[in-house]
TIRO-2110 file (N, C-alpha, C; in Angstrom, 1 decimal):
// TIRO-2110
64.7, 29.3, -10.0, N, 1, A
64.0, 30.0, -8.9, CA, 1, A
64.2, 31.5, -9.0, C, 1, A
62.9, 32.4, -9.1, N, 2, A
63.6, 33.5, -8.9, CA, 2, A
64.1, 34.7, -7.8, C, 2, A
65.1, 35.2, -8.1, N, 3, A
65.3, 36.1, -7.2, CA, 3, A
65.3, 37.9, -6.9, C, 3, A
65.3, 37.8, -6.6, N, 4, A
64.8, 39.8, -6.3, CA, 4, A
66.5, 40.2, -5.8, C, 4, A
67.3, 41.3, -6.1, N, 5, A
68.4, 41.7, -5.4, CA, 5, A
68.0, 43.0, -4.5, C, 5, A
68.6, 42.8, -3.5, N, 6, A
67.8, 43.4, -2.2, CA, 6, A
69.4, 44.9, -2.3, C, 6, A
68.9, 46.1, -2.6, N, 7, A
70.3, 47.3, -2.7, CA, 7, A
70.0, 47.4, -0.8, C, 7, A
71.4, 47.9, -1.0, N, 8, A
71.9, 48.1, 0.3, CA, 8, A
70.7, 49.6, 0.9, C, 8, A
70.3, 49.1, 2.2, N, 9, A
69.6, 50.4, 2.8, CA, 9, A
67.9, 50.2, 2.2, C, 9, A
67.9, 49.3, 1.6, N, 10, A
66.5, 49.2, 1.4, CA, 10, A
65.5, 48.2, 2.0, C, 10, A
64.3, 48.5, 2.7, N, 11, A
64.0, 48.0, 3.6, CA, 11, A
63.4, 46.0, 3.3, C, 11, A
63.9, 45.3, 4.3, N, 12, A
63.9, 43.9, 3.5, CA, 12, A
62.6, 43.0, 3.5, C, 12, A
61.4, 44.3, 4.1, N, 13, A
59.9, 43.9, 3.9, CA, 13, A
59.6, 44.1, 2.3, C, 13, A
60.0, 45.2, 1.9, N, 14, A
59.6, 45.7, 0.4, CA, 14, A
60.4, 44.6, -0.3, C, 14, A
61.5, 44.1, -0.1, N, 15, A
62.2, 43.1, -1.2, CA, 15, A
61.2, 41.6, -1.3, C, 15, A
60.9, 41.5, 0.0, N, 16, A
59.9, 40.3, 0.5, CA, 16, A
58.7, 40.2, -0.6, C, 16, A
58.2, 41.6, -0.4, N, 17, A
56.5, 41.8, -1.5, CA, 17, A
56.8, 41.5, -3.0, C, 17, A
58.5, 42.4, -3.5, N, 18, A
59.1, 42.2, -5.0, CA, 18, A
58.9, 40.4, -5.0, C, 18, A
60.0, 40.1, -4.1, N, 19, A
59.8, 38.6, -4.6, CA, 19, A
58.5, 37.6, -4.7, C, 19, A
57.9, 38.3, -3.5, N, 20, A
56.3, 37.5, -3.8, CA, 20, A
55.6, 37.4, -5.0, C, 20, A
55.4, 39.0, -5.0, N, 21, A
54.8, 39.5, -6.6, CA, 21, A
55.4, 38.2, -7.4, C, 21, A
56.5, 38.1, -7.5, N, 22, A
57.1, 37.7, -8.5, CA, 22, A
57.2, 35.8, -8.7, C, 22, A
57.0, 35.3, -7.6, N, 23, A
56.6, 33.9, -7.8, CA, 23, A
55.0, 33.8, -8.1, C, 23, A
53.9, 34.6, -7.3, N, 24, A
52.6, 34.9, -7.8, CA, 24, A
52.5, 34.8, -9.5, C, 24, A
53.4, 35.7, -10.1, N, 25, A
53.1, 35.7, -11.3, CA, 25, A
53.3, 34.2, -12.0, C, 25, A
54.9, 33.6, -11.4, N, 26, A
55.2, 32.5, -12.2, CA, 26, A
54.2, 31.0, -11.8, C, 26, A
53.1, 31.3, -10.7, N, 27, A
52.6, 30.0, -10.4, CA, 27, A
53.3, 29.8, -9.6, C, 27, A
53.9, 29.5, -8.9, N, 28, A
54.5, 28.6, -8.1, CA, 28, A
54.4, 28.5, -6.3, C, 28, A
53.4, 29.8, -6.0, N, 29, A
52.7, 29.6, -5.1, CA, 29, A
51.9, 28.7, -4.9, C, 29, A
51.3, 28.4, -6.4, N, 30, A
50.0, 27.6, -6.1, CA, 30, A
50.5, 26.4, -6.0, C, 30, A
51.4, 25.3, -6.7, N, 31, A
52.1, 24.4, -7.0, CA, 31, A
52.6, 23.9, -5.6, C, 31, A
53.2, 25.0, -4.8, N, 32, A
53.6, 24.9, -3.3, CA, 32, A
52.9, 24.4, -2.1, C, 32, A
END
């Protein structure tokens, strides 16, 4: 599964989009 590391003070909508982006790419949205 992947994960996105969220830095301290960074807002945890923008970590939300990283990780999106990032299962989008691997398919696994669609699969879901």
């Amino acid at each position: 599964m992947p994960s996105v590391k969220v830095r301290m003070g960074e807002p945890i909508d923008k970590a939300l989009r990283q990780l999106k982006k990032k299962l989008d790419k691997e398919g696994i949205m669609k699969a879901a």
